[in-house]
N, C-alpha and C positions, 0 to 999 in steps of 0.2 A: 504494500500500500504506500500510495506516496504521503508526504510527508505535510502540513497542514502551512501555509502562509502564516510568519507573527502577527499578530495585531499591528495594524500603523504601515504595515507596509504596503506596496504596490500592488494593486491585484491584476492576477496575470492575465493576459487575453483569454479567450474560452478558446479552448482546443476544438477548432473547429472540423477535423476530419476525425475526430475522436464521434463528437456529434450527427458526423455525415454517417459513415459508419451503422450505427446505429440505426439510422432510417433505412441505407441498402437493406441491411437483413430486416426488416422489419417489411419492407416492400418484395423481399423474395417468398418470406409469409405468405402476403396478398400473394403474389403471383402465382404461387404454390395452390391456394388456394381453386383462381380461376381455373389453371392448367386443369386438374382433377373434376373438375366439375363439365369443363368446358371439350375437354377433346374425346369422350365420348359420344360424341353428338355424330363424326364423321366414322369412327372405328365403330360403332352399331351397323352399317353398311356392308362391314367384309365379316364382321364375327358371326355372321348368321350364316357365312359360307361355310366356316371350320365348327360352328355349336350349331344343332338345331333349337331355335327357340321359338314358343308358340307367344302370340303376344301379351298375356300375361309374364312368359319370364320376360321376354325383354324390357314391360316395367319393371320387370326385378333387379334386371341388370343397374337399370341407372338410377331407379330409387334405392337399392342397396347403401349407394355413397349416402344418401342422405338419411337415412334411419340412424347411420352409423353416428351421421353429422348429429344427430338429436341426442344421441347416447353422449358425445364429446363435450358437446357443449354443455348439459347436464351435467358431466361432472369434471368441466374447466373449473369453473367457481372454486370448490371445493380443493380440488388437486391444487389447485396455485397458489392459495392460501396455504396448504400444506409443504410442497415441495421447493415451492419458490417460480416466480415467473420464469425465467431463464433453463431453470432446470426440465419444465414443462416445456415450452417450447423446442427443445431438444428433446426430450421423450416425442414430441409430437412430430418430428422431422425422423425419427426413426421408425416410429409406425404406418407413415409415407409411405417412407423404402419400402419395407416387408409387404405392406401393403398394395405397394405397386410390383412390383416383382411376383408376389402373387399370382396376380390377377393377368402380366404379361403374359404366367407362363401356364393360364388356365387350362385343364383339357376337358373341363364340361362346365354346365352351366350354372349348377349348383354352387361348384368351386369360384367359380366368376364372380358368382352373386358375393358369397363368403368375401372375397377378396376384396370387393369394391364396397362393401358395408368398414373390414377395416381399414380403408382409405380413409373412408368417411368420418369414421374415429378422428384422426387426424385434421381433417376438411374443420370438424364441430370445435377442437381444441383451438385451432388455429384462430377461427374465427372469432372467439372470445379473447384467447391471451396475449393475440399478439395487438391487437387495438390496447389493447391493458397494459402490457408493457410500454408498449411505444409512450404512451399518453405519461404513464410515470416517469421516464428517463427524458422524455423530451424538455428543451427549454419554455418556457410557457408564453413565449411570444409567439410558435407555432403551434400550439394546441389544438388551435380552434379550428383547423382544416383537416385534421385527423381523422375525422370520419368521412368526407367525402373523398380524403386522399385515398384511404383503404378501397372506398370503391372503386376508385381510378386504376388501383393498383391491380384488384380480379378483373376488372374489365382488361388488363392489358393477359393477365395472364390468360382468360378467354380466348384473345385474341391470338396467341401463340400456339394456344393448342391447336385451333382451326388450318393456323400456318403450315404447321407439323401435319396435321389430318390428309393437307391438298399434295406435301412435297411428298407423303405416302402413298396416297391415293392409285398410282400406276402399280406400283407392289402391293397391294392389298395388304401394306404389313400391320396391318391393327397390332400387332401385339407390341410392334415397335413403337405407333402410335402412344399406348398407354406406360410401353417400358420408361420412356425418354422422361417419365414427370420423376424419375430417380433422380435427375441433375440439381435442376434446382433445389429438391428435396435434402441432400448430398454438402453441396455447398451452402445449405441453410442450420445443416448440424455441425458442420465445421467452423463454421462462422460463427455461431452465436455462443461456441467456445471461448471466442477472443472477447465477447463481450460483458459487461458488469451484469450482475444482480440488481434487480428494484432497489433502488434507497427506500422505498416506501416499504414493501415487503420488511427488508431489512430493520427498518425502525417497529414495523410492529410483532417482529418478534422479539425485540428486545436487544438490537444488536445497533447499539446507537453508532458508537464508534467505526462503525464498518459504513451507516448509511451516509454520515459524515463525510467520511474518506471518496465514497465513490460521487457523492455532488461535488465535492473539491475538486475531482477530476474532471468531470463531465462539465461542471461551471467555469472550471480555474480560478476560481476566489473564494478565497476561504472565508470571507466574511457572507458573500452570497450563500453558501455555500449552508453557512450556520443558520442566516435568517429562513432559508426554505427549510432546512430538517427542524427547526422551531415551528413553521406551518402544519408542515406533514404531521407532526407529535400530535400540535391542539385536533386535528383533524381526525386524527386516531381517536384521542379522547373520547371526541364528539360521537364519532361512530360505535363504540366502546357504550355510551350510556342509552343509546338508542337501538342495540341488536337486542332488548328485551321485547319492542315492540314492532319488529321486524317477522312479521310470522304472513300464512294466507290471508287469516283472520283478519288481518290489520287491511289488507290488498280487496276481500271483498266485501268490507266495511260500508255503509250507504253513501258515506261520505266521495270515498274514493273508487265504486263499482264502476262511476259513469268512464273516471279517467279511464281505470284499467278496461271497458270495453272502447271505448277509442284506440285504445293500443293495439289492442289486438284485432280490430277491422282495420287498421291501420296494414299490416301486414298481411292481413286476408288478401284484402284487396288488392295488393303488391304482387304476394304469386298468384291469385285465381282471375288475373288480367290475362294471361295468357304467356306469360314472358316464359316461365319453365318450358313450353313446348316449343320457343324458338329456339331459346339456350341450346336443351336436349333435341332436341327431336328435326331443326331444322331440313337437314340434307334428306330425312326419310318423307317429311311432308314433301319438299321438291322433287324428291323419285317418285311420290305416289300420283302426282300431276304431270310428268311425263318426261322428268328432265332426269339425263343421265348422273352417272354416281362420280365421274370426275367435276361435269358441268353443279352438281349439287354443292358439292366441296369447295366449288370455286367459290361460289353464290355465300357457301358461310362466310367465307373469311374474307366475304366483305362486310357484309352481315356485323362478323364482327368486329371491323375497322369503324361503321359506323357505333358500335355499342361505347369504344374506346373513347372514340373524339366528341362524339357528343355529353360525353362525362365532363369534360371542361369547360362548356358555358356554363352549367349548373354551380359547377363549382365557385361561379365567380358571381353569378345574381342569386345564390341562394342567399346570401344577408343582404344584395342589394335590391332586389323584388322579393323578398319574402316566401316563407314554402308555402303558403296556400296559394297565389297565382301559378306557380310551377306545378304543384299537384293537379290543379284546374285544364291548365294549356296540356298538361302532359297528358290525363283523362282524354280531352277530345281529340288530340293529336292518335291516341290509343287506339280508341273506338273508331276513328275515320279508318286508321290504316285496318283494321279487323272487319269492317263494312267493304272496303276494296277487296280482300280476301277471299270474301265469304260470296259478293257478287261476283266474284272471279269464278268460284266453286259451283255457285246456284243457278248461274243466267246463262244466257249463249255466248257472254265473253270471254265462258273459257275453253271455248274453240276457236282455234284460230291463232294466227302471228301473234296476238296480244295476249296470250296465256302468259306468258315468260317474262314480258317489262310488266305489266299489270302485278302479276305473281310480286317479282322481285320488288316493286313500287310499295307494295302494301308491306311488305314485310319490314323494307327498309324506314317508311315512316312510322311505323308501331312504333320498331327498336330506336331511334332516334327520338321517340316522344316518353317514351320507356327511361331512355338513357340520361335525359336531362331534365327528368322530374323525380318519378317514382322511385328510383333506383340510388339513387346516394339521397333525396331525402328522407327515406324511414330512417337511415339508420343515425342522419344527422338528429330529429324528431323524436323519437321513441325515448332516450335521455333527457331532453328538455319538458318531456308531458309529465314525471312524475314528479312527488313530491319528493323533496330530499332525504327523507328516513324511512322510504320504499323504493327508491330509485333504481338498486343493486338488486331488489328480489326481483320487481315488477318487468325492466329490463329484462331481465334472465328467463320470464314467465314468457312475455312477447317473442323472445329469439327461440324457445323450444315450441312455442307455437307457428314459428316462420319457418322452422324446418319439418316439423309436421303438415303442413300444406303445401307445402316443396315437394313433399315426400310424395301427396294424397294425389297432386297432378301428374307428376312422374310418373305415378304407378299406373293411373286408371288411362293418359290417353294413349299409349297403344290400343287397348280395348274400342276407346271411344272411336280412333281415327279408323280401324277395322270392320266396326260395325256402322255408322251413321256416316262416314266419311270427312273430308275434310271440312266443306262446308257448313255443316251442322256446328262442328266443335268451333269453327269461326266466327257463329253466329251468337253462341254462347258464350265466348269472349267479347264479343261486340257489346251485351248486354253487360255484363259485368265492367267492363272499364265507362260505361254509362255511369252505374250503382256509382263507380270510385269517385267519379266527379259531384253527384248529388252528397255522397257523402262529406267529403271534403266541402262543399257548399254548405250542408246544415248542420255537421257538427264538431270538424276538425278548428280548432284555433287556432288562431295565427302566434306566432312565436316568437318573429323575428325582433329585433331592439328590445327585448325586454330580458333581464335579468331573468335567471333560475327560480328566483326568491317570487319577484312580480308571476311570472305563471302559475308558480305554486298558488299564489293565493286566488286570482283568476279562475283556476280548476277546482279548487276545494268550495270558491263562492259558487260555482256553475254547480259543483256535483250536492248541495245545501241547498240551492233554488229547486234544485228537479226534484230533490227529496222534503220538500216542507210538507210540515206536519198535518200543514190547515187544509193540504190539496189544491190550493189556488192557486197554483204556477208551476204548471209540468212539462214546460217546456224550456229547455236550457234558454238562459241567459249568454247577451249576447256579449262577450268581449270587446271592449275597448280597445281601439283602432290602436297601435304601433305608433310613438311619438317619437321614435328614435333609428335611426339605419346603424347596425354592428359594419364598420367593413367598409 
């Protein structure tokens, strides 16, 4: 451990690639993440050559990853409190490996499934602990992009696997396809060897002098250094006199039911828009309409170019328009491209030269109205809706809820797109990104320029209006307009 600045002296510049650092592996996480999730979509194409699957297993293939993802993230919490951030995230980069190696080297389908649920293990860790780490080691002048950067970050890694899908596509090598998520997996266990332990963790096990050390390093001033590990302490504290009324009980209390059901239509609505069956299932809706399986693979990985790049205006108007405007535009943006889709599917225009740009039209504007609303604002949102001494449980109740509906669309449309066709499940996408917009219209609040503290009380007045005693006002109260832009 280095050694602490005297009082009175010079504090030393921040070690800025010490800091960089830090975010690479924290972004190999994200990418880790997308890769796994994402390059299935083109390897379901040739595995039905070498596994027979009826289309019940093939939702099993790819919801596999995401049951596993519900079992991980379940018990993220838990484990990284216990073992330490750093040391989890490396268990979680190891059960990648194993997990990818697996399932490269499947020779039925059962094994496959197996393989791709402990992926998934890995996929639900990641997805908690590396936002969690990041957030605690980072300086706190970049904080507050953290959660749309992590989306940026799956979206990029999406977009890699698709890469990987197309330069495979002539060798049919699916297996190479899902081998290759070893690399990054590889280089993120290796890596996060070289890097420190939470100071936060650190301090609330009781390891003062070590959490000390590692902000001195990570800040280079020792005085900064001491005023944050002073922060973190009262922080603990506070947390410390409030895990008594940290239970369900408290979450679906009258006061705060209404919140907790906003959170959770909150992410209903995010995967039952239709966005899981672009993710997963793109290149096989494009075979099932008449386009070939290199032509399909091409069509993802633009598909997912636009998932990538449309991430970055959100990132920049989400505190300067606010997340209800973006949730609104991004709904009808949704619903137009699933209305294209579905008249592509249902009328006589999908005969004919216009099957293929019409096709690729609608899909491209879902995923671009997708990519720069719904998709990095839940996870900016779902943290700001609760109250701060249910924030940690309520959180963690909403993400095993967003992988359980992840899971439920995974699973079922093989079946759906087999029996009703494509059109149909188009059209029940078109309806549901409707729902998402009336929702967001009648009962989502707006967020943006207001304290943590200001929404808390906001929510708790709103979830105390709909529950009075007298019965005379059962209809939420409407929030006070934003008198401030963050950003």
């Amino acid at each position: 451990m280095s050694r602490l600045p005297e009082p009175g002296t010079t504090p030393k510049r921040r070690p800025r690639l010490r800091n960089a650092l830090i975010w690479v592996f924290g972004a190999l996480g994200g990418i880790l993440w997308g890769y796994d999730t994402g390059v299935i979509s083109g390897a379901m194409l040739f595995i039905r050559q070498d596994i027979a699957l009826t289309p019940l297993l093939e939702g099993l293939v790819v919801s596999g990853l995401l049951v596993g993802a519900m079992v991980g993230a379940g018990l993220a919490g838990k484990l990284s409190d216990a073992w330490g951030r750093r040391r989890l995230i490396l268990g979680a980069a190891l059960v990648f490996i194993v997990g990818t190696f697996a399932a490269a080297f499947a020779p039925q389908a059962s094994f496959l499934i197996g393989a791709r649920l402990l992926i998934g293990v890995g996929v639900g860790i990641a997805s908690v602990v590396v936002p969690l780490y990041l957030t605690e080691l980072a300086p706190v002048e970049v904080r507050g992009g953290l959660a749309s950067l992590m989306q940026l970050l799956v979206t990029v890694g999406i977009f890699l696997a698709y890469l990987t899908d197309y330069a495979l596509a002539d060798a049919h090598a699916w297996r190479w396809m899902i081998g290759l998520g070893v690399v990054p997996a590889a280089v993120l266990a290796l890596g996060i060897l070289t890097q420190p332990e939470s100071p936060r963790w650190l301090a609330g096990r009781g390891r003062r002098d070590d959490a000390r050390d590692v902000l001195t390093r990570l800040r280079g001033d020792g005085e900064a250094a001491r005023a944050e590990l002073g922060e973190i302490e009262k922080t603990l504290e506070q947390e410390r006199a409030q895990t008594e009324r940290l239970n369900l009980r408290a979450l679906l209390a009258p006061r705060l039911r209404p919140v907790l059901v906003v959170g959770v239509l909150l992410v209903f609505f995010q995967n039952f828009g239709g966005i899981n069956t672009i993710i997963y299932y793109a290149p096989t809706l494009l075979t099932s309409i008449g386009f070939g399986a290199n032509g399909a693979i091409l069509a993802n990985v633009g598909i997912g170019l636009v998932n990538m790049l449309m991430t970055l205006p959100a990132m920049r108007l989400i505190d300067r328009r606010g997340r209800r405007p973006l949730l609104l535009w991004g709904s009808v943006g949704m619903c137009a491209g699933m209305v294209v889709l579905a008249a592509v599917n249902l009328t006589p225009l999908g005969h004919g030269p216009l099957l293929a740009p019409l096709t690729l039209f609608g899909v491209a504007l879902y995923v671009a109205a997708f990519a720069a609303s719904w998709g990095p604002v839940q996870w900016v949102m779902l943290p700001e809706l609760f109250p701060t001494r249910i924030r940690a449980g309520a959180v963690g109740v909403c993400v095993v809820f967003n992988w359980l509906f992840n899971m439920a669309v995974a699973l079922v449309f093989p079946s759906l797109l087999s029996a009703w066709g494509a059109g149909a499940n188009f059209v029940i996408f078109a309806v549901t990104t409707f729902l998402s917009g009336v929702f967001v219209k009648r009962l989502l609040p707006e967020t943006r320029g207001r304290t943590l503290e200001q929404i808390e009380r906001d929510l708790l007045h709103r979830g105390e209006t709909a529950t009075a005693a007298d019965g005379t006002e059962s209809r939420p109260a409407e929030l006070p307009a934003p008198t401030a832009s963050v950003g």
